[in-house]
N, C-alpha and C positions, 0 to 999 in steps of 0.2 A: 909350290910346295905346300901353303898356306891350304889350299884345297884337299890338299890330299891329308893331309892334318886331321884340318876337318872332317872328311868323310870315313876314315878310321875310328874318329872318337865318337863320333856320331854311331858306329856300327857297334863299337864296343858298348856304348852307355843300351842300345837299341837288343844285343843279344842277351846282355846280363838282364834285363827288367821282360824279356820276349820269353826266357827260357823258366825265370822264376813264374812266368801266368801260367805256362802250357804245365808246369811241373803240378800249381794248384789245380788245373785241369783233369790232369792225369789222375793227380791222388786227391778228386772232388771230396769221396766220403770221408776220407783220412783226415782232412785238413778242415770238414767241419766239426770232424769229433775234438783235432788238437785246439781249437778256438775255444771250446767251452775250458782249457786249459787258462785262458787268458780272459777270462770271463764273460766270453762274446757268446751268450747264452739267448739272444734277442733275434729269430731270424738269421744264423748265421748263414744259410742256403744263399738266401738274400747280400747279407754282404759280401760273401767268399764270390758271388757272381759279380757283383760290382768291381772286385778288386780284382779279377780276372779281365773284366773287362778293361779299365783301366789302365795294366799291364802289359796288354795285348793289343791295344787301339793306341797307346801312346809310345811305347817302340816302333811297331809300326808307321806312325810318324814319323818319328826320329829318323829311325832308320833309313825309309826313302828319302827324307829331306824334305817332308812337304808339311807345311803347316808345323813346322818343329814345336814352336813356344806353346801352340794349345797342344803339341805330344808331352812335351816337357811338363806342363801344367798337368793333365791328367796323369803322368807319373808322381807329380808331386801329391796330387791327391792321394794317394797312394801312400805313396814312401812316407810323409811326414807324421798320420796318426800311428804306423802299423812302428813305425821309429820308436814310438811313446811308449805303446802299446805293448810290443814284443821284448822290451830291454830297457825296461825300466831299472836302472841301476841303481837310484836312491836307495831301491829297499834290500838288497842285499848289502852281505860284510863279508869280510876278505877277501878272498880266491873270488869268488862268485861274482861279487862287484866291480873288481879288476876287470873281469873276463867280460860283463855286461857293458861295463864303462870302453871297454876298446872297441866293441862294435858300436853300441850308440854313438861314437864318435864319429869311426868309419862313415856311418850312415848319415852323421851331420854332414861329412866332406863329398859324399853324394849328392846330400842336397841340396848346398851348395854349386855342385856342376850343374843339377838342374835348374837351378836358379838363373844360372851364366847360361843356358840352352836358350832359357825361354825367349832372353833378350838376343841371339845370337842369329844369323842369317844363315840359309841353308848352303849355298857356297856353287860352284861350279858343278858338284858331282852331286844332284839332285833329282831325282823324279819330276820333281817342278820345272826344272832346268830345260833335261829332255821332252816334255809337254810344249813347253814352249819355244822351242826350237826346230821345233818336228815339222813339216812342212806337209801338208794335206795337198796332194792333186787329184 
């Protein structure tokens, strides 16, 4: 059961970070005009491709089970400045704050799972698994 745990959560953490890259993808010019929102005014072409890629090379990890902990790490690249960056809740008051502070959180209790990924073994239901199992005649 332990496996199949595994390969669930692992599919789940792999679609939500797989669907957020293809979405930057999708809406490239959009999403570099809403950055100069957040004051990523420096090459954002440039970073909005890194964090694409990132999103997209590290689910895909996850997701097959292979090389998890460097997927999880390059999710973390990711997730932990855009965390700072997009829900900064210091600087608002009331409503605002509330509403920033509950995602900053959520997104703490993400990064923490990745955290627990990085160190975590890909399990029986793996891409790596099947490779190595496979028998070549």
């Amino acid at each position: 059961m332990k496996d199949i745990y595994d390969l669930v959560g692992r599919l789940l953490v792999a679609i939500y970070f797989f669907i957020q890259g293809m979405e930057y993808l999708i809406h490239f010019k959009g999403m570099k005009l809403e950055m100069a929102d957040y004051h990523i005014t420096w090459h954002p072409g440039f970073w909005l491709s890194g964090a694409i890629f990132l999103l997209i090379m590290g689910s895909i990890l996850v997701g097959f089970g292979y090389r998890i902990g460097f997927g999880a790490v390059l999710l973390l690249l990711f997730w932990i400045p855009m965390t700072f960056i997009i829900h900064p809740f210091w600087r608002f008051e009331g409503y605002e704050y509330h509403e920033e502070l509950k995602t900053f959180m959520a997104n703490l209790a993400i990064t923490g799972g990745l955290f627990i990924i990085t160190q975590h073994k890909s399990g029986k239901y793996a891409i790596k698994k099947l490779f190595a199992t496979t028998k070549v005649r």
